[in-house]
C-alpha positions as CSV (number, residue, x, y, z in Angstrom):
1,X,-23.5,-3.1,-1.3
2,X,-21.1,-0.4,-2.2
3,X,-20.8,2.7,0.3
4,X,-21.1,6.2,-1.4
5,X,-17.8,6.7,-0.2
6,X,-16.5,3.9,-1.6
7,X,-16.6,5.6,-5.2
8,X,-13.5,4.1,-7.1
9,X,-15.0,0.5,-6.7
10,X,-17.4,1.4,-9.6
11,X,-16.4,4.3,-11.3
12,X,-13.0,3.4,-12.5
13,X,-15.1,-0.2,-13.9
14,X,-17.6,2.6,-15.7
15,X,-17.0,3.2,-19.6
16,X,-17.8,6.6,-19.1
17,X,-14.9,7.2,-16.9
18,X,-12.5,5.6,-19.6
19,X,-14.3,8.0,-22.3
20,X,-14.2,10.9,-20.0
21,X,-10.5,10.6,-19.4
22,X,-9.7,9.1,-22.9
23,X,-7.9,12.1,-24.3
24,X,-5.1,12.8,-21.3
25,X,-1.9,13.7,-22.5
26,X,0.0,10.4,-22.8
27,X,3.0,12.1,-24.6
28,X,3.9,13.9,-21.6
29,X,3.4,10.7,-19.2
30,X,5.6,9.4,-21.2
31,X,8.2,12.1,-21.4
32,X,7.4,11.9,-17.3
33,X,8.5,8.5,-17.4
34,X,11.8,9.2,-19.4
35,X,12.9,11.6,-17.0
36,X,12.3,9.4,-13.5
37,X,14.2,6.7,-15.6
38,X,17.3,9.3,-16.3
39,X,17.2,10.6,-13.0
40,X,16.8,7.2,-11.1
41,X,19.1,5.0,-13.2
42,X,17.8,1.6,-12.6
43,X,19.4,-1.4,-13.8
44,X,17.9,-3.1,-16.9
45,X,16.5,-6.4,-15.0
46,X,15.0,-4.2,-12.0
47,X,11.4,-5.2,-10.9
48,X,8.8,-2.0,-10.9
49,X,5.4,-1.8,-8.9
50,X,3.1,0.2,-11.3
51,X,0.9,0.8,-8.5
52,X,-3.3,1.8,-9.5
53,X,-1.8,1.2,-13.3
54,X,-5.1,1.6,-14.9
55,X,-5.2,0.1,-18.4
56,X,-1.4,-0.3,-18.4
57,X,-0.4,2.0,-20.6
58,X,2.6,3.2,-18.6
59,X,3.1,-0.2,-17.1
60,X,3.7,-1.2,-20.7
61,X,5.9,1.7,-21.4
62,X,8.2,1.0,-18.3
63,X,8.8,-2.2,-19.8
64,X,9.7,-1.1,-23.3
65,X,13.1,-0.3,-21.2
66,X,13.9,-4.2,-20.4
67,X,12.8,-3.8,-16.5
68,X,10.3,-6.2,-15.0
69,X,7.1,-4.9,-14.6
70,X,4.1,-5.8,-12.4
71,X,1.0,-3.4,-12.6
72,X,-2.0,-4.0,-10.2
73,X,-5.6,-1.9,-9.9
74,X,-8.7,-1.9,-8.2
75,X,-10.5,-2.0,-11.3
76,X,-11.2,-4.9,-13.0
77,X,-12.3,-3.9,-16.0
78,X,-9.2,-1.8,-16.0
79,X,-6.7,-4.8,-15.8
80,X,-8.6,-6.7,-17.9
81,X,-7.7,-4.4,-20.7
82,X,-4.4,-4.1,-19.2
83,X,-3.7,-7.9,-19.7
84,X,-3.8,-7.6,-23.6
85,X,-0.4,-5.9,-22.9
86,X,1.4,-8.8,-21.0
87,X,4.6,-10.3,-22.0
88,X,7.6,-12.0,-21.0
89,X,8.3,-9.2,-18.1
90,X,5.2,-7.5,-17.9
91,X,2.2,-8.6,-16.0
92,X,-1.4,-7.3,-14.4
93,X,-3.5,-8.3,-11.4
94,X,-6.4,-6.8,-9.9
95,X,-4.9,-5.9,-6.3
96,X,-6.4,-3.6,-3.5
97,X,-3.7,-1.3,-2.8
98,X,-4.4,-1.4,1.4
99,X,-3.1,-4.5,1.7
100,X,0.0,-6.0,0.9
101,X,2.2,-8.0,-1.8
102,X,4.5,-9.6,0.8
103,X,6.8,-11.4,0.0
104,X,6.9,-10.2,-3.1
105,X,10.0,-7.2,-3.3
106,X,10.4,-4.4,-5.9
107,X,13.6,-1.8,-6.5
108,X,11.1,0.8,-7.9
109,X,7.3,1.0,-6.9
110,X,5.6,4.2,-8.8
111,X,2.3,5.2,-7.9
112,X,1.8,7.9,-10.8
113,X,-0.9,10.4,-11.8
114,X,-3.2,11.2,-8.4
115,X,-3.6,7.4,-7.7
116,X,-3.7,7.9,-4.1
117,X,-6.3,9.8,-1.2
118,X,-9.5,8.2,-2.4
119,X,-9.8,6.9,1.0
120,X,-12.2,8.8,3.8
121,X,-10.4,6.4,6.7
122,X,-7.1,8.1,7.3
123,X,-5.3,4.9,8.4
124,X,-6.2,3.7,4.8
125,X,-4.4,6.0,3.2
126,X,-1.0,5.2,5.7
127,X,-1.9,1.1,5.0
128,X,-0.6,1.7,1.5
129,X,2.1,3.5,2.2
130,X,3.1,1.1,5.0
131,X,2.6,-2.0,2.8
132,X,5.0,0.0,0.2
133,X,7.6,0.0,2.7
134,X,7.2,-4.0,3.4
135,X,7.9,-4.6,-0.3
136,X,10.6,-2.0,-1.0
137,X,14.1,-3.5,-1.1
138,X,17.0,-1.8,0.9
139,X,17.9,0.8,-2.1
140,X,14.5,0.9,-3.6
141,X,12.9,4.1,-4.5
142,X,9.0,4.8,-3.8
143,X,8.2,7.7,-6.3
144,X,4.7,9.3,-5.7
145,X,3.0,11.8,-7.8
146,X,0.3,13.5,-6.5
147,X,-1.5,16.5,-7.0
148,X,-0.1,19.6,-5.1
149,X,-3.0,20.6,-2.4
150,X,-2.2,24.3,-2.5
151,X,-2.1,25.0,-5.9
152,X,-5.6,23.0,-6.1
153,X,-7.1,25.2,-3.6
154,X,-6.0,28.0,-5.2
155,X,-6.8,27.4,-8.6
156,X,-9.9,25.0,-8.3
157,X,-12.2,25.3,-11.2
158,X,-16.0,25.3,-9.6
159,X,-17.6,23.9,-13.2
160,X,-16.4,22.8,-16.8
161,X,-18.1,21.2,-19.6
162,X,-16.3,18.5,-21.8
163,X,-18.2,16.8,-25.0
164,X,-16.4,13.6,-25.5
165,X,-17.8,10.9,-28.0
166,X,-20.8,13.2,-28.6
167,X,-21.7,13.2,-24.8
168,X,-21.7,15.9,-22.9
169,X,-20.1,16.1,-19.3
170,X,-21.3,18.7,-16.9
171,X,-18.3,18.6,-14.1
172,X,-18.6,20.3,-11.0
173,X,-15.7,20.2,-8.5
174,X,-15.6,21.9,-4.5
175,X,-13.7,21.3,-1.5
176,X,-16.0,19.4,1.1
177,X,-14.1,18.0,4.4
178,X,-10.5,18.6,3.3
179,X,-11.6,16.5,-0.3
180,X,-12.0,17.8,-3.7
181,X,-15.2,16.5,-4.6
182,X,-16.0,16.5,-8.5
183,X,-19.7,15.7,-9.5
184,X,-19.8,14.1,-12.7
185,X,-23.4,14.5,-14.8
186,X,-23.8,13.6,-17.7
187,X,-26.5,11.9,-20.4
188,X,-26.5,9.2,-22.6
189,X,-29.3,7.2,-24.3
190,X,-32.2,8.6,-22.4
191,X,-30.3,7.8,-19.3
192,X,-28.4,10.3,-16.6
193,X,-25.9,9.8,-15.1
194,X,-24.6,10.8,-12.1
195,X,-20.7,10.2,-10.5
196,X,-18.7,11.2,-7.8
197,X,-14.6,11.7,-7.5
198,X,-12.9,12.3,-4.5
199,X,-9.5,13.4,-3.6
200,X,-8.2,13.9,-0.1
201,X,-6.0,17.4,0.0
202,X,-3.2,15.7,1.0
203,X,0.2,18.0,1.2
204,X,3.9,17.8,1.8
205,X,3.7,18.0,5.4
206,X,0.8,14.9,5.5
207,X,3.0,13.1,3.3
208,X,6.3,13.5,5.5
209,X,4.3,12.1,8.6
210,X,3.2,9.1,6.5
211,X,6.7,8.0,5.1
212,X,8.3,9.0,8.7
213,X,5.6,6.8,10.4
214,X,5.8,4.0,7.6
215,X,9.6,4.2,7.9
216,X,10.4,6.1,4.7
217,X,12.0,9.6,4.0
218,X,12.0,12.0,1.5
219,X,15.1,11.8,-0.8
220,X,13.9,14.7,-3.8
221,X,10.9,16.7,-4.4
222,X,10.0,17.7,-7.5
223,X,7.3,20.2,-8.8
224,X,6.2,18.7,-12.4
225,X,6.9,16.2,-15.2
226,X,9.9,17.7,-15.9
227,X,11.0,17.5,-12.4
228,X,11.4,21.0,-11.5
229,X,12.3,22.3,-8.1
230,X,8.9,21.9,-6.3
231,X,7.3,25.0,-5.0
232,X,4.1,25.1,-3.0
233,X,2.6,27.9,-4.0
234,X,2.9,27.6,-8.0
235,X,3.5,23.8,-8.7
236,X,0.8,22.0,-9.8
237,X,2.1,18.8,-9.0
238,X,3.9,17.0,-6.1
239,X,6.4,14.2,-6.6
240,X,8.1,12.5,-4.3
241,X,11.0,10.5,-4.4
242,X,11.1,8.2,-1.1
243,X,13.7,5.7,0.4
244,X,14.0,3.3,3.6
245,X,14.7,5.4,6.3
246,X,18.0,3.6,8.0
């Protein structure tokens, strides 16, 4: 049986989370992408972790650039769409991202677009970034992008309403325990629907202690997609840029 807490196990498998979410900005992920690759330099047979890939998309679009990808997800139903993609140097598996891929070793594991703090057990949320560190090689890079905590609690909207595909979603987002906490409602066919995302405020600090503990430090910070100087009180984003500590 799947614990309330324990969220992402069905809603990410949900087609109402892929319609709901159907419509993000994939340009600028993209133009994200571009500017990691001129900023990180990697060589053209590198091997990259997409880390929670989702469908693939940007799994996909890494490998447009000749590198070797590998994307992994919780979600099934997400890699099984992701799998249309594969190719030569681009593959999917449905992976838990708490434990590890050792022996397995990547120059560049990305964990893009709030793909991380879904976890209520705190050493959870360390697990992954420990297991990062057992499958970085010596000059890989962990890059992270996350949302920034203080700008959220700042600037959290309390309710919004999206039609998408003729359905109407009633969203409804507050900060309970140190999460953001959106309540998803929402009818279809006679039927309502109720889901839950949650998203541990995690900030720069938290994410220091984890890559110190794991092993890892902090080489840039950046504030957005186009990797701006990151500031804590008007970024939106946080992304980090994280080596083996020697």
């Amino acid at each position: 049986m799947i614990r309330p807490d324990e969220w992402y196990r069905t809603w990410f498998d949900s087609e109402y989370y892929h319609i709901l979410y159907k419509n993000r900005d994939f340009e600028e992920a993209e133009q994200f992408i571009n500017n990691l690759i001129d900023l990180l330099k990697p060589k053209e047979n590198s091997f990259f972790l997409d880390l929670g890939c989702g469908k693939g998309r940007h799994s996909l679009y890494l490998s447009h650039g000749g590198y070797n990808v590998l994307g992994v997800d919780l979600s099934l139903e997400s890699i099984l769409i992701a799998r249309q993609k594969r190719k030569r140097n681009l593959s999917f598996n449905k992976f838990d991202m708490r434990n590890t891929l050792a022996p397995m070793q990547f120059d560049y594991i990305v964990n893009l677009f709030t793909s991380f703090g879904y976890f209520d057990n705190e050493e959870d949320n360390f697990k992954v970034i420990k297991n990062v560190k057992e499958v970085l090689l010596p000059n890989g890079k962990f890059i992270i992008d996350f949302f920034n905590a203080e700008y959220v609690k700042n600037n959290l909207v309390a309710e919004e309403t999206k039609v998408i595909d003729d359905i109407q979603f009633n969203l409804k987002r507050s900060i309970v325990n140190n999460f953001v906490v959106k309540n998803i409602v929402f009818e279809n066919k006679g039927i309502v629907h109720n889901h839950t995302e949650k998203v541990k405020l995690i900030g720069v600090s938290d994410f220091e202690n984890y890559f110190m503990k794991a092993g890892l430090k902090i080489i840039n910070k950046f504030g957005d997609y186009n990797l701006n100087t990151f500031d804590v009180n008007d970024s939106k984003r946080l992304i980090l840029i994280a080596g083996l500590n020697p």
